[in-house]
C-alpha positions in Angstrom: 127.0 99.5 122.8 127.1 98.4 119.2 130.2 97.2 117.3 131.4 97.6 114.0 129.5 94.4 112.0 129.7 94.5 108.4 129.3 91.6 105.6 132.2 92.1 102.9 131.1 94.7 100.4 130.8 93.3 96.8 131.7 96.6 95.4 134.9 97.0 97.1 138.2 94.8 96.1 138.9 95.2 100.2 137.6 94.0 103.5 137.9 94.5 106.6 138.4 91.4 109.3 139.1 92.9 112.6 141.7 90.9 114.9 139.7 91.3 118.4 137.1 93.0 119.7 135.9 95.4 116.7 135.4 99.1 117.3 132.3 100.8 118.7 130.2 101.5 115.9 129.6 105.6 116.6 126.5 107.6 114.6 128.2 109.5 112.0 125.8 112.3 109.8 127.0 113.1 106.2 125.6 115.7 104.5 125.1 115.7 100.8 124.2 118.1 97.8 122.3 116.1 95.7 122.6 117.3 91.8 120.4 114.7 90.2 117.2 114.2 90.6 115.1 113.8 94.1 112.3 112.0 92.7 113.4 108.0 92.1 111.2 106.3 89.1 110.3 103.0 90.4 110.3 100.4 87.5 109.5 97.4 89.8 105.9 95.5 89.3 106.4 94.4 92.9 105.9 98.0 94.6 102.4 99.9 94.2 103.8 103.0 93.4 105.8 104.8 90.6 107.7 107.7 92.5 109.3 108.2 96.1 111.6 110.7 97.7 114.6 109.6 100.0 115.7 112.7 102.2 117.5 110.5 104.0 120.3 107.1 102.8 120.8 104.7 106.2 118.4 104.4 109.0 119.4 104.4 112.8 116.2 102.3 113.6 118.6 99.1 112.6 116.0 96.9 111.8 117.9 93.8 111.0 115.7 92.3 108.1 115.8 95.7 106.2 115.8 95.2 102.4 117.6 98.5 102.1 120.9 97.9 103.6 122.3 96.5 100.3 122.1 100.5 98.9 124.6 101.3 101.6 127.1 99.5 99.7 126.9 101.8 96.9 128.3 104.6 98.7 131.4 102.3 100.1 129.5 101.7 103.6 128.6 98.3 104.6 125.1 96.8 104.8 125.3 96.4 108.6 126.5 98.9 111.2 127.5 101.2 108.4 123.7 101.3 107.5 122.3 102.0 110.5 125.3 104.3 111.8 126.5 106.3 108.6 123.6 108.4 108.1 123.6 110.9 104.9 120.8 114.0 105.2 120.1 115.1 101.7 120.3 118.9 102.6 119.1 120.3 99.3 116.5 117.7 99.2 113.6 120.4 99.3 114.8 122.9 96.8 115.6 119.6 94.2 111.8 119.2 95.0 110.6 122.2 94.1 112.6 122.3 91.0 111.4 119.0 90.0 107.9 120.3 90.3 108.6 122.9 88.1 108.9 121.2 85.3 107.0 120.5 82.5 107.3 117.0 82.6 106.3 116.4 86.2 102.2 115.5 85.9 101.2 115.6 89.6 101.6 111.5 90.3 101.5 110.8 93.7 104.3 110.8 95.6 105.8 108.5 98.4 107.9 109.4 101.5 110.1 107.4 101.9 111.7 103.9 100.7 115.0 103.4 101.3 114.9 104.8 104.6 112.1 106.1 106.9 111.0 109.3 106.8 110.7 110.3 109.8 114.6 109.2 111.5 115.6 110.5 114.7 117.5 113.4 112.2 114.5 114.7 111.2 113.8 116.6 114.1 116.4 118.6 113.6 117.3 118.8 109.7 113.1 118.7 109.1 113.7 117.5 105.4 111.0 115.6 104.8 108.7 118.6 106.6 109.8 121.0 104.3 109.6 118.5 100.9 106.0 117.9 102.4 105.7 122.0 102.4 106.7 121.9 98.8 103.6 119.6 98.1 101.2 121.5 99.8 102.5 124.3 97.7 102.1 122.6 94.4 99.0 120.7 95.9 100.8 117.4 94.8 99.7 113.7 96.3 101.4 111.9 99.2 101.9 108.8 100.8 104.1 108.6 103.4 105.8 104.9 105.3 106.9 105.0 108.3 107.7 103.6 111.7 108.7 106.6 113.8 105.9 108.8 116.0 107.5 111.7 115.1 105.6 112.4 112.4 103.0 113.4 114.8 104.9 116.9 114.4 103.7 117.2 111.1 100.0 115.9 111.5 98.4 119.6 110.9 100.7 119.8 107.5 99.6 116.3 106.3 95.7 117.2 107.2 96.0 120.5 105.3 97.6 118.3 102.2 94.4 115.8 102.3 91.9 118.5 102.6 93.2 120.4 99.5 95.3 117.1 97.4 95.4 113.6 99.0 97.4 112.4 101.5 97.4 109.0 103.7 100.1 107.4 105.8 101.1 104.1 106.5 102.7 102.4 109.9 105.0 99.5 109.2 104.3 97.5 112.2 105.5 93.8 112.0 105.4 92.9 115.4 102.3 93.3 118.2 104.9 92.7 121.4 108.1 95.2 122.4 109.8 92.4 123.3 109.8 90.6 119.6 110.4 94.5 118.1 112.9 94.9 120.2 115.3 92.0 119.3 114.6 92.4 115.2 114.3 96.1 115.2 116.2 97.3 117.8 116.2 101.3 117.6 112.8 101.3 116.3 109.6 103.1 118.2 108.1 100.4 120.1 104.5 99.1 118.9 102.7 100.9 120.8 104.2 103.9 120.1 103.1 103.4 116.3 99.9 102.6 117.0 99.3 106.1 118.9 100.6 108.2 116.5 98.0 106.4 114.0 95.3 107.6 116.0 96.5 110.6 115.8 97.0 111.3 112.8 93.8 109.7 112.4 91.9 111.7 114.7 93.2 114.9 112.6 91.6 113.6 109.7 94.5 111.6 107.9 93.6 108.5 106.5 95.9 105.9 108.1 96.9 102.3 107.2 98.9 99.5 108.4 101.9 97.4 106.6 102.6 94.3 108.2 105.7 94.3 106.8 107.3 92.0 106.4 105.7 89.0 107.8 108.0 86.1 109.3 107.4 82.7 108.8 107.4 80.9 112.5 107.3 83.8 114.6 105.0 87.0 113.5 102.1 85.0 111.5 100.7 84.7 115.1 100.5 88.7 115.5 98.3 88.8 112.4 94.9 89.1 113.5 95.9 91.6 116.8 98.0 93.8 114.7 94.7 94.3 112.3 92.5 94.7 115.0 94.7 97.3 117.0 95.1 99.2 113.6 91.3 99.2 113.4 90.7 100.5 116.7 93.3 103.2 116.3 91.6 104.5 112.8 93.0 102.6 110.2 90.8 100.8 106.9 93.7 99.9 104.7 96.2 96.9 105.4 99.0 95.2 103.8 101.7 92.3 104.6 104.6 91.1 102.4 107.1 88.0 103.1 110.3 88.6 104.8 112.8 89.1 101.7 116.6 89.2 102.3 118.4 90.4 99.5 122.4 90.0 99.4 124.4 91.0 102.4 121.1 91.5 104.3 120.9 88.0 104.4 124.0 86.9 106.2 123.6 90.3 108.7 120.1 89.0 109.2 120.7 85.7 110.2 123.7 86.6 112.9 121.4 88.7 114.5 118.7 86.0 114.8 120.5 83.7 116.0 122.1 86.0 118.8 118.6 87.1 119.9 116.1 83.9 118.3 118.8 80.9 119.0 116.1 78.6 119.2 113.8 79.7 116.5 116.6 80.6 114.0 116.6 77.2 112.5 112.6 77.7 112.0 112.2 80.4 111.0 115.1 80.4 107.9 113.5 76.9 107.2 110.1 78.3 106.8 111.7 81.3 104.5 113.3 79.1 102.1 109.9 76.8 101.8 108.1 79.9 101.1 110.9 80.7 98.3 111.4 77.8 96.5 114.5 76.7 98.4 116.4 80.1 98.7 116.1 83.1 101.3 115.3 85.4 98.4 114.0 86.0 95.3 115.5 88.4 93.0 112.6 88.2 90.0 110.4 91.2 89.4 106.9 90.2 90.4 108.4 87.6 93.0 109.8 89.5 95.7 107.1 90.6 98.1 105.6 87.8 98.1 105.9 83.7 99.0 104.7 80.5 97.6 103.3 77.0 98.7 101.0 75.7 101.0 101.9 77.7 104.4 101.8 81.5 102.6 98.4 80.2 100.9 96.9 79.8 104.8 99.0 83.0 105.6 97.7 85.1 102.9 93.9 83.6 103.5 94.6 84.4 107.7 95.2 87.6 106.3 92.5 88.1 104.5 89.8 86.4 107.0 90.5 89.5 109.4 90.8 91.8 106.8 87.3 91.1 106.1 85.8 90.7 109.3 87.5 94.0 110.1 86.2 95.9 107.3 89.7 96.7 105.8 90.7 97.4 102.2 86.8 98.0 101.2 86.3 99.1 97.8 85.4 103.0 97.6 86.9 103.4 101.4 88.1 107.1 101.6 87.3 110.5 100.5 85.9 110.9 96.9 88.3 110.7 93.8 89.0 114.0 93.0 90.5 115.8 90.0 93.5 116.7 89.5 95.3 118.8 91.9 98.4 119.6 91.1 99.1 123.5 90.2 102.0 125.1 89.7 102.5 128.7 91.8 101.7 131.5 89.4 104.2 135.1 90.3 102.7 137.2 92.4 100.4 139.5 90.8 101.0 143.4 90.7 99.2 146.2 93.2 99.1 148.0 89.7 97.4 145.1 87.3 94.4 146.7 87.8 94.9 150.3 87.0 
């Protein structure tokens, strides 16, 4: 049983401080018809990619150091339970898609599922958003990259294959942790591990090229997992890797630290030392360019740990993948006439 757990929204003049035991935080699903745009433009320097689509805002997997919680807040939820409880399906997500596509100024650029929430939540089995926006692409023959966590987008594998063979399409597996045990008590409702890790042979066993994002890395306890989290990504198909630092941005901070210290009492004080020696002092740094990543003398041996394996590995080679092709993006043409011809 969770409880209702939620740092004091800055964009409300209220709060809430519950006298007692708080309420049991129940899963609540909103739906909502978006009318602007699906596609989000992403200006900052410190994300390798320029567009992504959300089908989903709030992520049941609860993973306490998510950078995302703070967009709950602009919907009036809180950046705790709220975020993992309050979930909001974007029903009209693939029809905004394919009307996005349609126009003149869409180019083809590659697109990213998802960022501000997984991809592939629990709801997905049932509302298949991000299935059908991926249908759209195959459509239009438009790039993907898809981040995830959950093994349910095993479903989809034959969809993703058949968007790689005829556009490009690879998929990456957040996994910070190599143990259930850690996973468990930082990312609670998230597939375990080794879940992940079979679903990335899967997918690339089908032809999909796979990666992993050790993401984010935290100072004290997952540095450790490094080298057996590259080498079980290897094994199960993967050639491309990336880590970031642990960043907690506003009220993910204060909802971050309650929960480490409940589960990680001992290595709390550590770990949030560690973070703010990697940040010059603070838990997180707001600055374009500086927000991904750390400083100092302990990410410099991080970053090189990193790199060691990557290398001995064979990951992140240049020219690793299928050719570069040309451009695929098309636009469906009407169905021609029985009569053209005559």
């Amino acid at each position: 049983m969770r409880y209702v757990n939620n740092p004091p929204n800055p964009w409300l003049n209220t709060s809430v401080e519950w006298i007692g035991e708080p309420p049991e935080a129940k899963l609540e699903v909103f739906e909502e018809t978006a009318t602007r745009s699906i596609i989000t433009n992403n200006k900052s320097p410190d994300i390798p990619f320029d567009y992504s689509v959300n089908c989903y805002r709030g992520c049941p997997h609860a993973c306490t150091y998510c950078f995302s919680r703070p967009t709950h807040e602009y919907l009036g939820f809180g950046a705790g339970t709220d975020f993992e409880r309050k979930i909001v399906a974007k029903v009209n997500a693939p029809d905004l898609l394919r009307a996005e596509f349609m126009k003149k100024s869409w180019k083809g650029d590659t697109l990213i599922f998802s960022f501000t929430s997984d991809p592939y939540i629990p709801l997905e089995a049932n509302y298949q958003l991000t299935r059908k926006c991926l249908e759209v692409c195959l459509e239009f023959r438009n790039p993907v990259g898809i981040i995830t966590k959950s093994a349910l987008i095993r479903r989809d594998k034959e969809l993703i294959a058949q968007i790689a063979r005829e556009a490009e399409a690879e998929v990456f597996f957040t996994i910070p942790f190599v143990d259930a045990q850690t996973s468990r008590a930082l990312e609670p409702f998230a597939p375990y591990p080794e879940a992940r890790f079979a679903a990335m042979k899967d997918l690339a066993d089908a032809g999909i090229e796979v990666g992993i994002g050790i993401a984010p890395v935290m100072p004290s306890l997952s540095e450790a997992h490094i080298p057996e989290l590259l080498k079980r990504a290897h094994d199960a198909g993967a050639r491309k890797a990336f880590i970031n630092l642990l960043r907690l941005p506003g009220n993910v901070a204060p909802y971050f630290i309650a929960s480490l210290e409940k589960t990680m009492p001992e290595r709390a004080p550590k770990i949030l030392k560690r973070i703010r020696e990697m940040r010059d002092g603070k838990l997180n740094l707001p600055e374009f360019g500086e927000r991904m990543k750390g400083s100092g003398p302990h990410w410099e041996a991080l970053t090189q740990l990193f790199k060691l394996h990557c290398q001995k590995l064979g990951f992140n080679q240049p020219g690793y993948g299928r050719e570069v092709r040309p451009h695929t993006f098309r636009r469906p043409t009407a169905q021609p006439s029985l009569f053209d011809s005559f």
